[in-house]
N, CA, C and O atoms as a GROMACS GRO file, in nm:
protein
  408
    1UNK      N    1   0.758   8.632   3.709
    1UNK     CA    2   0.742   8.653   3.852
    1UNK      C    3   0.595   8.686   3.878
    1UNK      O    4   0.533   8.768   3.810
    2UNK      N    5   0.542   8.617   3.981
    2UNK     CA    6   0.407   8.673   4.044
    2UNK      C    7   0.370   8.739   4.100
    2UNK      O    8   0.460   8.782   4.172
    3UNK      N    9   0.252   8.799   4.124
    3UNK     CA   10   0.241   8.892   4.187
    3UNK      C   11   0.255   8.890   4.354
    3UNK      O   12   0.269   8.987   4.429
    4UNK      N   13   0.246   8.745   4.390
    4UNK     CA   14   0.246   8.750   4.509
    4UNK      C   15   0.422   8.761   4.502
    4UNK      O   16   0.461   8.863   4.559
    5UNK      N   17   0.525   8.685   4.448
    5UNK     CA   18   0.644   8.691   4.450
    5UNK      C   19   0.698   8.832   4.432
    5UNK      O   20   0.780   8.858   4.520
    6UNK      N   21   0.676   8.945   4.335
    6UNK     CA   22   0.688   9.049   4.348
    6UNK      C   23   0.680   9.115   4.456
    6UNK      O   24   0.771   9.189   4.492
    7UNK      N   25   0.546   9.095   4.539
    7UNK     CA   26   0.519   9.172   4.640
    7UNK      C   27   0.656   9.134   4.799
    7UNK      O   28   0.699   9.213   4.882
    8UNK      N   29   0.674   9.036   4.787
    8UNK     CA   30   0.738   8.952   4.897
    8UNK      C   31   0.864   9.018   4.826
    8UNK      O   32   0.909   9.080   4.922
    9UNK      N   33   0.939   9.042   4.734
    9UNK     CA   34   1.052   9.103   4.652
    9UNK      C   35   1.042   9.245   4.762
    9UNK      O   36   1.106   9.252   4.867
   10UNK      N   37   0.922   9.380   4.698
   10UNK     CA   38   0.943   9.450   4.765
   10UNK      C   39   0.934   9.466   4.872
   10UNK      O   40   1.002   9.562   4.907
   11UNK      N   41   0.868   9.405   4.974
   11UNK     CA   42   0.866   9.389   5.105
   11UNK      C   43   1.029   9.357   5.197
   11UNK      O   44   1.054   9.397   5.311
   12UNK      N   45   1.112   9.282   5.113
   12UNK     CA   46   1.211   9.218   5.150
   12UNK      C   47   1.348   9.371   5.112
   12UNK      O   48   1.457   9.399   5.161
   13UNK      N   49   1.260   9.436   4.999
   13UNK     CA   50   1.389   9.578   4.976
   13UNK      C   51   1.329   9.639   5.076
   13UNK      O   52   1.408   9.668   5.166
   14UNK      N   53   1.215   9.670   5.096
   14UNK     CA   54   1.141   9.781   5.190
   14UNK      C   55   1.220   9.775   5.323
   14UNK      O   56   1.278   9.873   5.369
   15UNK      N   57   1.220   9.650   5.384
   15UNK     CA   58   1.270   9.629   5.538
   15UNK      C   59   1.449   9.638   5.522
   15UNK      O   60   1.529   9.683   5.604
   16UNK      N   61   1.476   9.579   5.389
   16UNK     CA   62   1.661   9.650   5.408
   16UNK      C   63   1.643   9.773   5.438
   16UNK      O   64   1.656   9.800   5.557
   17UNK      N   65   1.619   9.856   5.368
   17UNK     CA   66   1.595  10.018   5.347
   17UNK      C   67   1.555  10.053   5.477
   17UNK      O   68   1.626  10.136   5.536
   18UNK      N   69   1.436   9.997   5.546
   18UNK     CA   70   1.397  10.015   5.694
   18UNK      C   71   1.567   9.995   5.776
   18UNK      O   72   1.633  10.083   5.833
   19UNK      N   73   1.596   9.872   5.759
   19UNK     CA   74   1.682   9.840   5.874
   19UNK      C   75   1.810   9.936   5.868
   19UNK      O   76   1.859   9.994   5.965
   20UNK      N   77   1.858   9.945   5.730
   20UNK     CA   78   1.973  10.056   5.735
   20UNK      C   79   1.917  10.190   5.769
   20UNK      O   80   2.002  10.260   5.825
   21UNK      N   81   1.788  10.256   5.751
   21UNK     CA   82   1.751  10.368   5.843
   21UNK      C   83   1.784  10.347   5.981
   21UNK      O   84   1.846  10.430   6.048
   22UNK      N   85   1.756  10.273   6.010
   22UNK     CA   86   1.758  10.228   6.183
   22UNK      C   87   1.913  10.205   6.235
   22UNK      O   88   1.962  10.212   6.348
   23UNK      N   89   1.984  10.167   6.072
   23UNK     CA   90   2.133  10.175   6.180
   23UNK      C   91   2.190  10.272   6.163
   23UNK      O   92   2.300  10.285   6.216
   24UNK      N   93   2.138  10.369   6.089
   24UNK     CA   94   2.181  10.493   6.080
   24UNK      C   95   2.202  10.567   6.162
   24UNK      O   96   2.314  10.598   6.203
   25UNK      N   97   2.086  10.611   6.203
   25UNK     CA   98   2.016  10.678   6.356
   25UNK      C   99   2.074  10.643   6.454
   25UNK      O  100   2.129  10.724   6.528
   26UNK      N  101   2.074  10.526   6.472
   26UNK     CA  102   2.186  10.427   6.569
   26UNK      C  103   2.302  10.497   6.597
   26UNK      O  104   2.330  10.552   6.704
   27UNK      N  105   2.384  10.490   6.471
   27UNK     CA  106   2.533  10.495   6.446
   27UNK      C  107   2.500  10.685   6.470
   27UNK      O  108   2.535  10.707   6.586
   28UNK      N  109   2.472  10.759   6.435
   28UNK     CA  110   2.450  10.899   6.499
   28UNK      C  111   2.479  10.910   6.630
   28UNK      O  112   2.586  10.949   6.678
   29UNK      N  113   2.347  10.861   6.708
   29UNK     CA  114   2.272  10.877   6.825
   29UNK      C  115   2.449  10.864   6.882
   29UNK      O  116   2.507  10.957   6.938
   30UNK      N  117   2.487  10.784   6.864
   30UNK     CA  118   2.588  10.681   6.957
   30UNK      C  119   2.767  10.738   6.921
   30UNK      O  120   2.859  10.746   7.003
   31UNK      N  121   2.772  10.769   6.782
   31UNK     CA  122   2.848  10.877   6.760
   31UNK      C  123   2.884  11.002   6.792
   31UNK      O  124   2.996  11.054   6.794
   32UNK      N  125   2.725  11.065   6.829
   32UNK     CA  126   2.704  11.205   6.908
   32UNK      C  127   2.746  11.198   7.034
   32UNK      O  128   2.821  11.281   7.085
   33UNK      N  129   2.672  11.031   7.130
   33UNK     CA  130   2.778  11.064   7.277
   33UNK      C  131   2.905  11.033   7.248
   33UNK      O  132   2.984  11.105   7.309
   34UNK      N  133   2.977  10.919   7.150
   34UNK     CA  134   3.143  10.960   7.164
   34UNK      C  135   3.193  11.068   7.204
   34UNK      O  136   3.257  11.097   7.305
   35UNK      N  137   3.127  11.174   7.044
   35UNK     CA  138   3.182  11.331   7.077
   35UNK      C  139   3.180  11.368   7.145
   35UNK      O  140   3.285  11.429   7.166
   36UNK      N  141   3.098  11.379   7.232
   36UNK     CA  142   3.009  11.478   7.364
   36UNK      C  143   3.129  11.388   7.469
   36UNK      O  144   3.199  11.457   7.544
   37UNK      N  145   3.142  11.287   7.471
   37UNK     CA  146   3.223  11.269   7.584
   37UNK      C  147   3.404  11.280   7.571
   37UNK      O  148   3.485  11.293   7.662
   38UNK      N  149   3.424  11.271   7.453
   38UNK     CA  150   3.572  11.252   7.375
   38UNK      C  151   3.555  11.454   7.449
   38UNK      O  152   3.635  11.489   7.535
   39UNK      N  153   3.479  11.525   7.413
   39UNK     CA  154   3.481  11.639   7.411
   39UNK      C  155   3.464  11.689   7.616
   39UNK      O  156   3.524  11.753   7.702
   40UNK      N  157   3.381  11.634   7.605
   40UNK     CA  158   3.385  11.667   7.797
   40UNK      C  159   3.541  11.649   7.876
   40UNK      O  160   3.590  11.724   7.959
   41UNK      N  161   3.628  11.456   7.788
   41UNK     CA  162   3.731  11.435   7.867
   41UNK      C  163   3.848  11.490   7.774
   41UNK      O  164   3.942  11.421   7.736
   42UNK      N  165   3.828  11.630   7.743
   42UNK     CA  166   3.951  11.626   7.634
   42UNK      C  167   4.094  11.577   7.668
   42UNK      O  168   4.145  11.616   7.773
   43UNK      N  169   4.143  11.516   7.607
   43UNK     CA  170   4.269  11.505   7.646
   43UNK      C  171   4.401  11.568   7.508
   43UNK      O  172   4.513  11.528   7.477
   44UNK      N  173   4.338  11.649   7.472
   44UNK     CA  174   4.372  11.682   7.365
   44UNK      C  175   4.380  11.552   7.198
   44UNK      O  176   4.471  11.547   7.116
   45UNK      N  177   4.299  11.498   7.201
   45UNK     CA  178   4.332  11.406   7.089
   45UNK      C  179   4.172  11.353   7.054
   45UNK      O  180   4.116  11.288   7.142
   46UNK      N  181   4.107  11.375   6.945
   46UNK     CA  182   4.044  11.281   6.879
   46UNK      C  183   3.948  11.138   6.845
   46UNK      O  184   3.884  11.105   6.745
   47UNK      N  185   3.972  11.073   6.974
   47UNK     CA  186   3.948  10.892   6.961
   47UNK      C  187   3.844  10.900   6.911
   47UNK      O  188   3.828  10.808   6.831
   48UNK      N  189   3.733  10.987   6.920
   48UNK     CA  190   3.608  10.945   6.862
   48UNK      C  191   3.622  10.916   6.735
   48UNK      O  192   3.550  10.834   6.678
   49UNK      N  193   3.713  10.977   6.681
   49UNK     CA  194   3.708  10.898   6.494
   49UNK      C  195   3.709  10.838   6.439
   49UNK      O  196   3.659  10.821   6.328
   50UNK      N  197   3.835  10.730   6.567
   50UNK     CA  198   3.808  10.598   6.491
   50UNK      C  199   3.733  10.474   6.515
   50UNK      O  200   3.754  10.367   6.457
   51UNK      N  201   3.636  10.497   6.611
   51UNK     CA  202   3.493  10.392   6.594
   51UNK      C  203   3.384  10.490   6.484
   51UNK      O  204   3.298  10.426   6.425
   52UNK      N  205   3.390  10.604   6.465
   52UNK     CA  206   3.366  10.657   6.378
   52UNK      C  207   3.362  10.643   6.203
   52UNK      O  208   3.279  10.626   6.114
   53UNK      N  209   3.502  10.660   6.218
   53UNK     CA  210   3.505  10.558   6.036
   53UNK      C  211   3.506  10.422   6.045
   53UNK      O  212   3.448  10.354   5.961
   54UNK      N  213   3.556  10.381   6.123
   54UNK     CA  214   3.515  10.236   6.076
   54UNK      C  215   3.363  10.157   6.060
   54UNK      O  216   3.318  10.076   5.979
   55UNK      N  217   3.305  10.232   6.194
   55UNK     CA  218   3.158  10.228   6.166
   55UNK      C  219   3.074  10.277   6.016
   55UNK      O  220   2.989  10.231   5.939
   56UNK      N  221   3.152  10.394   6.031
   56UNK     CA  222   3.102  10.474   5.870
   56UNK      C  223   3.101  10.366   5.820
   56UNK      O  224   3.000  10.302   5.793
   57UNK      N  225   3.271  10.317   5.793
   57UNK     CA  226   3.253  10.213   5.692
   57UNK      C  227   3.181  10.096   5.655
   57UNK      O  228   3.159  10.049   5.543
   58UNK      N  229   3.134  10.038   5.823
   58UNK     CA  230   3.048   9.971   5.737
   58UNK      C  231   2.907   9.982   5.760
   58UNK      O  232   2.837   9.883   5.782
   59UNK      N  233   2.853  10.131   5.755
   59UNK     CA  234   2.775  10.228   5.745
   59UNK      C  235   2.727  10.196   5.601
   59UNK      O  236   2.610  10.172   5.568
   60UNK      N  237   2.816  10.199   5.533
   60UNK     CA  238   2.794  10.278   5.381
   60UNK      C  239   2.802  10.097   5.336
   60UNK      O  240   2.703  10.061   5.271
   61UNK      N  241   2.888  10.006   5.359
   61UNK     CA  242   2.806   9.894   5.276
   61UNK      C  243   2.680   9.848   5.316
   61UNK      O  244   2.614   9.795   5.227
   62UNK      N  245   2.611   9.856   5.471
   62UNK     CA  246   2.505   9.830   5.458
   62UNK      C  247   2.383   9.880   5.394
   62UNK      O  248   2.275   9.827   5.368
   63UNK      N  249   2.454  10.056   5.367
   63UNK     CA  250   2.359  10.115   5.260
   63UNK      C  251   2.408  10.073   5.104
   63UNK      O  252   2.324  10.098   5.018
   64UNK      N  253   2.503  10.028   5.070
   64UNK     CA  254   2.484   9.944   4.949
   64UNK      C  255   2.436   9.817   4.930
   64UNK      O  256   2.383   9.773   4.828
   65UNK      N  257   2.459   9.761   5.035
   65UNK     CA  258   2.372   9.614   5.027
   65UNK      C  259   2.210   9.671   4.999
   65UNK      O  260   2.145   9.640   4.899
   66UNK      N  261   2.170   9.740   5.084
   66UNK     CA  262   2.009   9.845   5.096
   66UNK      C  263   1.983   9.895   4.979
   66UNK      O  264   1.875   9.883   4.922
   67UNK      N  265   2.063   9.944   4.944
   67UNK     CA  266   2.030  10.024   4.791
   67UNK      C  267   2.040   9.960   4.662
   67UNK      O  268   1.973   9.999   4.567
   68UNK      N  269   2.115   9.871   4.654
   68UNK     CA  270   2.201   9.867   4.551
   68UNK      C  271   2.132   9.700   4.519
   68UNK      O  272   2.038   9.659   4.450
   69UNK      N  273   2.222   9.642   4.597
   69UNK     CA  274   2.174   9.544   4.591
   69UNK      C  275   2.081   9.421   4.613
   69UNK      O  276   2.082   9.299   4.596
   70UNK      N  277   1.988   9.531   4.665
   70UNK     CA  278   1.844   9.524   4.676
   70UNK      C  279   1.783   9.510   4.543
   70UNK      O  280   1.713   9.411   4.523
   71UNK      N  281   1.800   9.597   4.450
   71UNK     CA  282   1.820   9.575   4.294
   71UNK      C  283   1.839   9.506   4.237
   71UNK      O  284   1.786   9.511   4.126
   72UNK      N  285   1.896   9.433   4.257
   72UNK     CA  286   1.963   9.301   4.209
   72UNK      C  287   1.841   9.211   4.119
   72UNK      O  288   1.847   9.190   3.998
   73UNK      N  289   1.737   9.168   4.205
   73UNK     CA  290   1.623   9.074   4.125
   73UNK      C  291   1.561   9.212   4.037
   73UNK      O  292   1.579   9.213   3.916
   74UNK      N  293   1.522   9.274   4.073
   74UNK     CA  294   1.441   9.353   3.982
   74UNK      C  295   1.547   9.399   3.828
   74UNK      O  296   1.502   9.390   3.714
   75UNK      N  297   1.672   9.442   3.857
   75UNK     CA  298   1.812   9.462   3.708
   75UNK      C  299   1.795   9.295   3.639
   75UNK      O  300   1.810   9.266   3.520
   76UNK      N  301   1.765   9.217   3.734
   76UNK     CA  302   1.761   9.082   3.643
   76UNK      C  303   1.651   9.041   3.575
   76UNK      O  304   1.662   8.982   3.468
   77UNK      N  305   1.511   9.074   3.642
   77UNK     CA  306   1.429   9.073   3.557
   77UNK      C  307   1.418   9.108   3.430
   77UNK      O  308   1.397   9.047   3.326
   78UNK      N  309   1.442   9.247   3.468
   78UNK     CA  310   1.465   9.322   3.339
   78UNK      C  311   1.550   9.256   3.183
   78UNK      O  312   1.526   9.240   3.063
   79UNK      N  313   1.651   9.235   3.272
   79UNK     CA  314   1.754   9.111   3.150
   79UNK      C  315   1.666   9.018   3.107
   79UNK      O  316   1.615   9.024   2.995
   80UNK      N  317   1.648   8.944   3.174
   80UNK     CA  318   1.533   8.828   3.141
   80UNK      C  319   1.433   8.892   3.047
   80UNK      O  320   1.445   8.850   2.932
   81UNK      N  321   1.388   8.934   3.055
   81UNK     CA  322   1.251   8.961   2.968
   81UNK      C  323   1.312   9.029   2.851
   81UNK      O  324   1.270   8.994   2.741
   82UNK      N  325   1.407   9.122   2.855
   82UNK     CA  326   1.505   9.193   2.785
   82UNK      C  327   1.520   9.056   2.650
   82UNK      O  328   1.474   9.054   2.535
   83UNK      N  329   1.611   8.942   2.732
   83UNK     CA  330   1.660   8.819   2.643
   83UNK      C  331   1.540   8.810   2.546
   83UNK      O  332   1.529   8.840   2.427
   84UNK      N  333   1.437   8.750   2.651
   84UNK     CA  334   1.317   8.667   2.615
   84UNK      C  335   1.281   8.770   2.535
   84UNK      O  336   1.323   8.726   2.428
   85UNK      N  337   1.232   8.877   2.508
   85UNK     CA  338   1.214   8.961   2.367
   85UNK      C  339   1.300   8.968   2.251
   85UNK      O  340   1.254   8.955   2.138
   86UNK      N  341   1.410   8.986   2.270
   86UNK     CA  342   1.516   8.963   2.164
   86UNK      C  343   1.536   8.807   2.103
   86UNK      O  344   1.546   8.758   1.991
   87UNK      N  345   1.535   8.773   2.192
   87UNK     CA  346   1.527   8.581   2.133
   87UNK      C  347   1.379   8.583   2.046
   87UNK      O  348   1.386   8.536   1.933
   88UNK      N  349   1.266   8.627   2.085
   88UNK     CA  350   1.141   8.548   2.086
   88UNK      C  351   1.115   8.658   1.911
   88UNK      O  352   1.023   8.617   1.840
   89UNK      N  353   1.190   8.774   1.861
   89UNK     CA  354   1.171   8.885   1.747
   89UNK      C  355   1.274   8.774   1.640
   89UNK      O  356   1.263   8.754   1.519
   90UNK      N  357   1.371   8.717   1.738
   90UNK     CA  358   1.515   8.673   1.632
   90UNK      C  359   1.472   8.560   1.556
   90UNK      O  360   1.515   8.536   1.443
   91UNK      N  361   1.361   8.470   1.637
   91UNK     CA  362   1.324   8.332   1.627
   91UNK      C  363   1.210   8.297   1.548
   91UNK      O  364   1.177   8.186   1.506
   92UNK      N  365   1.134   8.450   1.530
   92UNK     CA  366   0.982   8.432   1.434
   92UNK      C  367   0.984   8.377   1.256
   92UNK      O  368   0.888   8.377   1.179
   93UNK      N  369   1.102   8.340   1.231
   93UNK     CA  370   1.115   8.296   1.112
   93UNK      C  371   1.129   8.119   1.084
   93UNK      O  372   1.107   8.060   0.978
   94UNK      N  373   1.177   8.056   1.225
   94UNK     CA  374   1.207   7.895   1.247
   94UNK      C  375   1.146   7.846   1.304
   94UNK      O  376   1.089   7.894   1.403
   95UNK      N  377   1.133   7.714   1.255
   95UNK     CA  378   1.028   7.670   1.340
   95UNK      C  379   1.107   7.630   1.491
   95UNK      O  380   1.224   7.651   1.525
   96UNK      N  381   1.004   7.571   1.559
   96UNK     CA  382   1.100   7.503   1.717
   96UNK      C  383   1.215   7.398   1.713
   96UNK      O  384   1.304   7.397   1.797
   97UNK      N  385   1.208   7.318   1.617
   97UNK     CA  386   1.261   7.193   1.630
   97UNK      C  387   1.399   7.265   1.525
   97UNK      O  388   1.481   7.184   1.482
   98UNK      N  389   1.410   7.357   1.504
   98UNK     CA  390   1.575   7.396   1.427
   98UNK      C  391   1.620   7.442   1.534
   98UNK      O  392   1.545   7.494   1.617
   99UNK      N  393   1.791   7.429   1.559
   99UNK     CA  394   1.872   7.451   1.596
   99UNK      C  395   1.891   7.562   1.614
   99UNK      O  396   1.807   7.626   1.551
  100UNK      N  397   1.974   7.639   1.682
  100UNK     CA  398   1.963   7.808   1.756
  100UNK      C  399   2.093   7.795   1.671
  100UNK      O  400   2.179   7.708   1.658
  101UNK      N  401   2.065   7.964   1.600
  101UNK     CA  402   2.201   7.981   1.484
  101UNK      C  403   2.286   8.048   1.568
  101UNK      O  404   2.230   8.104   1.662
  102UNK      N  405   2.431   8.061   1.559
  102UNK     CA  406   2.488   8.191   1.620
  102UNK      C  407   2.512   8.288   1.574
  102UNK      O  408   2.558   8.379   1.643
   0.00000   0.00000   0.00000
């Protein structure tokens, strides 16, 4: 990977990470007036909860898509080069043109 490709890598985790901050705050801001109004019209019951979790819910995969699998190219790199060292220590005894042993 290059350096310009690297850079465009983190730029591309940076702004997930940005954007799930932003729906975070969001999902607060907007959660807080549910309450505030679920709470002004009590009618004795709850409703704010359930745009609440469900939002949570998919709260929390956009912070795994953000977190997690943002990771994704960089855990693979790692493999890759990981291989490419273990292949390239296994292989210093043959020449190119032999066959890969198992």
């Amino acid at each position: 990977m290059t350096g310009e490709q690297r850079l465009e890598a983190a730029r591309r985790r940076a702004k997930a990470k940005f954007d799930f901050y932003v729906h975070l705050v969001v999902y607060l801001v907007v959660i807080g007036m549910l309450f505030a109004i679920n709470l002004i019209s009590w009618t004795g019951y709850w409703w704010f909860l359930w745009p609440a979790l469900f939002w949570g819910v998919a709260l929390a995969f956009h912070a795994a898509s953000a977190f997690l699998v943002s990771q994704k190219e960089a855990i693979i790199d790692r493999m890759v080069h990981r291989d490419i060292e273990a292949n390239s220590a296994g292989d210093s005894g043959r020449s190119s043109s032999d066959p890969p042993t198992v």
